[in-house]
KEFI-392916 format. One line per 10 residues: their letters; for each residue x, y, z of N, C-alpha, C. Coordinates in Angstrom, 3 decimals, padded with zeros to 6 digits. Atoms other than C-alpha are relative to their C-alpha. Example, Ala and Ser with C-alpha at 12.3 -4.5 7.8 and 13.67 -1.06 7.14 Angstrom:
<pts>
AS) 000.890 -001.190 000.000 012.300 -004.500 007.800 000.900 001.200 000.000 | -000.820 -001.190 -000.060 013.670 -001.060 007.140 -000.770 001.090 000.730
</pts>
This chain:
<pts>
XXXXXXXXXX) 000.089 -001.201 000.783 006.227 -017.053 -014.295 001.095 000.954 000.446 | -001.268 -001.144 -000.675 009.330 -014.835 -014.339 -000.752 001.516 -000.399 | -000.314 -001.380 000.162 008.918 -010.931 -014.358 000.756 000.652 -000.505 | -000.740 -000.422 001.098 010.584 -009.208 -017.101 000.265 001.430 000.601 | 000.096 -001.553 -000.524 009.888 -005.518 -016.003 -001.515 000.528 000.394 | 001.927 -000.733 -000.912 007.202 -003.588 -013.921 000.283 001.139 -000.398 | 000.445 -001.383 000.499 006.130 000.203 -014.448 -000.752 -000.148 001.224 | 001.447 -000.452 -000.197 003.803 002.071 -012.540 000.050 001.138 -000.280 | 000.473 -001.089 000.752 001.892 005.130 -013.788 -001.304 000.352 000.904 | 001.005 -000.426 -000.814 -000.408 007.041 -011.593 -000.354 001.626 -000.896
XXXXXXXXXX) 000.912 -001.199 000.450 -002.991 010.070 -012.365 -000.661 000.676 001.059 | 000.750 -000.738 -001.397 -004.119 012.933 -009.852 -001.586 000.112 -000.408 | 001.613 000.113 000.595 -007.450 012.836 -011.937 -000.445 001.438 -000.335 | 000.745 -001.790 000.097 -009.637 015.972 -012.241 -000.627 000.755 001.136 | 001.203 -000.255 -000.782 -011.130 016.444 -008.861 001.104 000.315 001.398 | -000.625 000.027 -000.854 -007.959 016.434 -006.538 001.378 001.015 -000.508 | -001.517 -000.438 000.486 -004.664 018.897 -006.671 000.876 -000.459 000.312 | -001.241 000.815 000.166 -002.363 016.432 -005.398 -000.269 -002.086 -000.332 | -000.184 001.296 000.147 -001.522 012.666 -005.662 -000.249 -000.513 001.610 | -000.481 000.881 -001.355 -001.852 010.500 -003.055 000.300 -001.450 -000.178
XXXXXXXXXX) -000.749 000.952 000.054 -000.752 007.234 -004.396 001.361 -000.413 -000.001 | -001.546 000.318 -000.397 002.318 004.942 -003.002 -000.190 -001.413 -000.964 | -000.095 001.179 000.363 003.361 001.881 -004.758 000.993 -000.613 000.641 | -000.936 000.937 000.294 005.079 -001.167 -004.756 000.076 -001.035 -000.730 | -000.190 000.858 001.207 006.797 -002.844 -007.142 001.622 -000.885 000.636 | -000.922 000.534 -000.762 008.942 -005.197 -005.299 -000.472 -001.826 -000.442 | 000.714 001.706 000.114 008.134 -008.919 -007.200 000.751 -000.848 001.014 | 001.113 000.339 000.750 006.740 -010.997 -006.692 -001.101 000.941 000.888 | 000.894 -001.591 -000.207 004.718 -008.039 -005.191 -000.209 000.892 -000.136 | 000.446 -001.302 000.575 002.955 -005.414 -006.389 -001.156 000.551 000.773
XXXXXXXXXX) 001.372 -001.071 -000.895 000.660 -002.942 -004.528 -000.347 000.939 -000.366 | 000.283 -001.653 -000.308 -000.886 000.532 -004.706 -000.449 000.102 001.287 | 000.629 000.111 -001.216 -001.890 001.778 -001.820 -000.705 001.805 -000.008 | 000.502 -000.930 000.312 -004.378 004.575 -002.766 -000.847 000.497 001.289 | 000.800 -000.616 -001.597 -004.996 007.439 000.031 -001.302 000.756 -000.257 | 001.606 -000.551 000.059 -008.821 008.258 000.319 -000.022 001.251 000.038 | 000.041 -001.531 000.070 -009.365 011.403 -001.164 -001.223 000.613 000.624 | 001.298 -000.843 -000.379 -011.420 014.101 000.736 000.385 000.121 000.866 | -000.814 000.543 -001.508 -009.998 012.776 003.975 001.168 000.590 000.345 | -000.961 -000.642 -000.188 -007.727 014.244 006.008 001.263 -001.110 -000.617
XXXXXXXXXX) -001.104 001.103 -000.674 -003.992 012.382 005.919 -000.277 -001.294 -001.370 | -000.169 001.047 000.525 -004.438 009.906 003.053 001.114 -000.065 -000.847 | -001.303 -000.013 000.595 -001.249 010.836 001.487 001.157 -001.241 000.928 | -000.900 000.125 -001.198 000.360 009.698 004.810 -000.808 -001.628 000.434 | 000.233 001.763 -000.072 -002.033 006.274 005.341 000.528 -000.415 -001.013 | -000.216 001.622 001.283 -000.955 004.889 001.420 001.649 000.005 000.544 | -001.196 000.412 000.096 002.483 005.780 002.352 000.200 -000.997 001.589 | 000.036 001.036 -001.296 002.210 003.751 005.827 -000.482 -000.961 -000.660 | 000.329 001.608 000.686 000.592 000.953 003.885 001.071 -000.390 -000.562 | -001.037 001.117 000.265 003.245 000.480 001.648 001.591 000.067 000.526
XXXXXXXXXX) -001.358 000.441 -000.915 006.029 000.940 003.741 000.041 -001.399 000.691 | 000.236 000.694 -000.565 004.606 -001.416 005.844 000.073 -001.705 -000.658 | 000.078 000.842 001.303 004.210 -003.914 002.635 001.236 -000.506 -000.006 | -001.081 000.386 000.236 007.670 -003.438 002.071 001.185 -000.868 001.151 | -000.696 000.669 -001.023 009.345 -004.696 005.309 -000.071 -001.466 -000.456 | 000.537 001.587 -000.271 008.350 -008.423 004.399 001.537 -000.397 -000.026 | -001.622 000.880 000.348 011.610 -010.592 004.865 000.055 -000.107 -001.207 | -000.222 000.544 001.238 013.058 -012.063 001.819 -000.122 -001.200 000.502 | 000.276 001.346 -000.028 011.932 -014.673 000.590 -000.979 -000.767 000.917 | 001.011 000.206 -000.603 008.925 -014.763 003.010 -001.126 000.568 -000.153
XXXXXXXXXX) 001.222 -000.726 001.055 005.923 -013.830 000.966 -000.944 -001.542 -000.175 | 001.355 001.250 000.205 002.736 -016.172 001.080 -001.133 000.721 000.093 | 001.055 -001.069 -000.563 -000.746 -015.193 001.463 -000.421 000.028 001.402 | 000.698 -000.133 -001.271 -000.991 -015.622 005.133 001.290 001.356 000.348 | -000.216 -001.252 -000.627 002.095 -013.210 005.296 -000.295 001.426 -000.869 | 000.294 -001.230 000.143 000.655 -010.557 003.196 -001.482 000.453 000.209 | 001.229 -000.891 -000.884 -002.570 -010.695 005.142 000.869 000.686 001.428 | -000.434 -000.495 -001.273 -000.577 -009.954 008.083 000.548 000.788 000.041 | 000.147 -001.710 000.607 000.717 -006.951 006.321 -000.937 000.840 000.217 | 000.769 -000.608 000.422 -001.774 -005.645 005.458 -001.011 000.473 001.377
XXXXXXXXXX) 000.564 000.309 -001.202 -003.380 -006.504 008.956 001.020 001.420 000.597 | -001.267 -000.382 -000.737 000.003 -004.613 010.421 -000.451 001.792 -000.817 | 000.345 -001.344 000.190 -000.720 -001.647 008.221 -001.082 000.503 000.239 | 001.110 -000.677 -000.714 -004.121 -000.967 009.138 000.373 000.228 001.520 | -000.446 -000.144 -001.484 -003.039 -001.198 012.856 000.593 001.441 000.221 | -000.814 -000.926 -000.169 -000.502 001.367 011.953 -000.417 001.541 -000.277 | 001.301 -000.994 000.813 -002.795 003.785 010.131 -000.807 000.293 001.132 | 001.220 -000.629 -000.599 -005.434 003.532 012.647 000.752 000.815 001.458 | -000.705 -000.434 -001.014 -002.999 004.190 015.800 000.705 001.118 -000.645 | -000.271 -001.122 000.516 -001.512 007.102 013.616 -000.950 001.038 000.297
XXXXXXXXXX) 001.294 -000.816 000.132 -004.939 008.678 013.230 -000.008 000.291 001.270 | 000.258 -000.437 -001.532 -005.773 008.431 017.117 000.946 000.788 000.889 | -001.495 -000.481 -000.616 -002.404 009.840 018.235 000.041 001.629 -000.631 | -000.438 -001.210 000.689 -002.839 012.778 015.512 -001.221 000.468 -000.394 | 001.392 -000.653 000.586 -005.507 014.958 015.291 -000.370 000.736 -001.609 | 000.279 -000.344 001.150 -004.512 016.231 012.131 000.059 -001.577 -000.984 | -000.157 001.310 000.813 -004.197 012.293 010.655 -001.388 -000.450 000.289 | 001.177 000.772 -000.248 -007.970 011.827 012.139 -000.484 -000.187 -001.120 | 000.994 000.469 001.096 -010.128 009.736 009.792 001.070 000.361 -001.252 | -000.771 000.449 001.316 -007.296 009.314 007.107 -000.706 -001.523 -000.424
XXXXXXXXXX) 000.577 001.596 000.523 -007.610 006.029 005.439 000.476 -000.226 -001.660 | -000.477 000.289 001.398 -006.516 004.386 002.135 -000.483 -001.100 -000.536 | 000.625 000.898 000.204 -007.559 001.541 000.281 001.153 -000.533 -001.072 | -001.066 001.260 000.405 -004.777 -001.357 -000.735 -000.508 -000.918 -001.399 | 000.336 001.217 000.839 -004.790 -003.295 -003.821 001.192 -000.837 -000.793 | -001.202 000.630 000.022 -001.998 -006.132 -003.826 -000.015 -001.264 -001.015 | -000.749 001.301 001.172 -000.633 -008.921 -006.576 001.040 -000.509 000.690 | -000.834 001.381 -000.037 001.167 -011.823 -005.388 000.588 -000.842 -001.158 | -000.020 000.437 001.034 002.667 -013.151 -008.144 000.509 -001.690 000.382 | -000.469 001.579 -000.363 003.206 -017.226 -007.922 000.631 -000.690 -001.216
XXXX) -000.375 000.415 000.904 006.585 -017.879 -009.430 000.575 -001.217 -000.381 | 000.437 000.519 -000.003 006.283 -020.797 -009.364 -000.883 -001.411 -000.814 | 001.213 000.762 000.573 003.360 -021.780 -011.116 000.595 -000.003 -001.688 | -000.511 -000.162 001.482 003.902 -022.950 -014.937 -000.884 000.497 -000.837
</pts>
C-alpha cells in the first residue's frame, strides 16, 4: 500500500483553552500523541512522545521497534515528571498506525 498524502486536523474542543496535541505523520507512521487534559504538563508529555516516535532510524520500523518507542517515551515522560515538579503527574495517551507497505 503506497501513501499518497497524509493531513492531520486537530480540535481544542469545548472544555480546554489550549491544544495539547503532537503528531506524526512520518509514513509508514502515523501517531497522535494526545496530552491528558486537566493534568499538569501534558502539552510537554505528547510532545516527548512524539519526538521520541520520531527518532526511529530509517528504514527500521517493525512492531517490536515501535513498542520500544513507545516504551522509551514513557520512560522519558515519567523521569521528566520526577525531576520537575511543575511536569508532576503529566501524562498523555499515544495512538500509533504502522502502515505495512508491503502488504498487497
Amino acid at each position: 500500500m503506497r501513501t499518497g498524502r497524509a493531513s492531520a486536523l486537530t480540535d481544542t474542543g469545548r472544555r480546554r483553552p489550549h491544544n495539547e496535541d503532537t503528531f506524526v505523520c512520518d509514513p509508514p507512521l502515523f501517531a497522535v500523541a494526545d496530552g491528558v487534559g486537566g493534568a499538569q504538563a501534558g502539552e510537554i508529555a505528547s510532545r516527548l512522545a512524539a519526538a521520541t516516535l520520531e527518532e526511529r532510524l530509517p528504514g527500521s520500523l517493525g512492531t517490536g521497534t515501535l513498542t520500544s518507542l513507545i516504551l522509551e517515551a514513557n520512560n522519558r515522560i515519567y523521569t521528566r515528571a520526577l525531576g520537575d515538579p511543575e511536569a508532576a503527574g503529566m501524562g498523555t495517551v499515544v495512538t500509533a498506525l504502522l502502515v505495512d507497505e508491503t502488504a498487497g
